[in-house]
N, C-alpha and C positions, 0 to 999 in steps of 0.2 A: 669587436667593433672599434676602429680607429676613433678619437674624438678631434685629434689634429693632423690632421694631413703631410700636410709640411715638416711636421717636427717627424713626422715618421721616416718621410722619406731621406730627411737629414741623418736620422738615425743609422737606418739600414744604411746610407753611405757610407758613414761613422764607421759604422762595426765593421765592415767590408772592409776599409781602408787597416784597420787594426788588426784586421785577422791575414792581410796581407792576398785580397782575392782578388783574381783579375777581373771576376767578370760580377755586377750585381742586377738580382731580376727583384722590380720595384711595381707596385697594382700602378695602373695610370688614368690620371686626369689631366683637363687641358692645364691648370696651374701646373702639375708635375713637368708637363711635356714643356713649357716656358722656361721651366727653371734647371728642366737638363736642355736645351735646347741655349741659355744664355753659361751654363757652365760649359758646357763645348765650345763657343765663341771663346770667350776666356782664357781656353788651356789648360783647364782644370780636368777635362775626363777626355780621353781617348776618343772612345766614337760611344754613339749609340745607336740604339733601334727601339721601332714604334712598331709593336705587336699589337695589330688592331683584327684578326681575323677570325680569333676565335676568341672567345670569355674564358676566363679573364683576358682583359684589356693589360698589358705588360709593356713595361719598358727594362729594357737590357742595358745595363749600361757599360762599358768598357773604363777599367777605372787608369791612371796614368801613373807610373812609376819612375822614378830614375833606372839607366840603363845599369849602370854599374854601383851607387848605392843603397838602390833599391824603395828609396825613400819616395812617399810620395807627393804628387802635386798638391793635393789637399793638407793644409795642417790642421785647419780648424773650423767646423762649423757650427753655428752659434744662431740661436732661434731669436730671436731676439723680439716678435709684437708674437703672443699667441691669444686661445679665445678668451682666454678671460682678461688681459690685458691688452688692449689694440697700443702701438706705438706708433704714432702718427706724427710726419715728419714736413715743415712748409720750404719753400725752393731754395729761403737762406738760411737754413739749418739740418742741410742733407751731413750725413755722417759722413768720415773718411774712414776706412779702413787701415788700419796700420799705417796714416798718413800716406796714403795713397796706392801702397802695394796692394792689399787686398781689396774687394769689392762687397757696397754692399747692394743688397735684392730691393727692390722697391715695385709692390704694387701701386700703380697710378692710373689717372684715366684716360691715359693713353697707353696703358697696358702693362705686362711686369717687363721692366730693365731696371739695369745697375745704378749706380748713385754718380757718376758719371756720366749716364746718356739724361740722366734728369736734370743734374746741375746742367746743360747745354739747353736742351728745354727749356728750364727754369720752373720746373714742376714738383708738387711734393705728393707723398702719398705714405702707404704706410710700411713700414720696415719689414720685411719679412726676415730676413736672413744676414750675417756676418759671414763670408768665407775669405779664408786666408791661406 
């Protein structure tokens, strides 16, 4: 039994990314489907799919490489509010990532986006995630 969700699914990308796999298959929830649905806007994973037809419930994800160093789009994901610690973030104190290259995840209540669609908003909420 999973106790973090999130950190799981960061994980399995992790490892995947490390091991060099093109393809990774992840259990799915609506958070999950949000947070690979705003890494595909981004350019961070190829494509995906949303396996809703049969149980398990599965998302595939296609992960992004370079063409010729083989290197990939992800360098780093970093958990950063989990359950036993919330990190909760107000509209003038959103995080930068790498001073703006990378992004970070924010659940808000106007739903999960990046720390760039919330600073235009002007909304805060709680940090889920650092990707770089």
């Amino acid at each position: 039994m999973v106790t973090d969700p999130i950190a799981d699914f960061l994980t399995r990308i992790r490892n995947a990314v490390m091991a060099k796999h093109r393809v990774v298959e992840i259990p799915s929830s609506k958070l999950k489907k949000e947070l690979t649905k705003i890494l595909f806007d981004k350019g961070y994973i190829l494509n995906y799919k949303f396996e809703d037809e049969a149980l398990p419930y599965t998302i595939k994800i296609a992960l992004k490489y370079h063409p010729i160093s083989k290197t990939s789009a992800i360098n780093k994901l970093n958990r950063v509010s989990s359950p036993g610690l919330r990190k909760y973030v107000g509209a003038d104190n959103l995080p930068r990532v790498m001073n703006g290259l990378g992004i970070a995840i924010l659940s808000t209540s106007h739903g999960v986006m990046t720390d760039k669609e919330a600073r235009t908003k002007n909304i805060g909420g709680e940090v889920l995630c650092y990707i770089s």
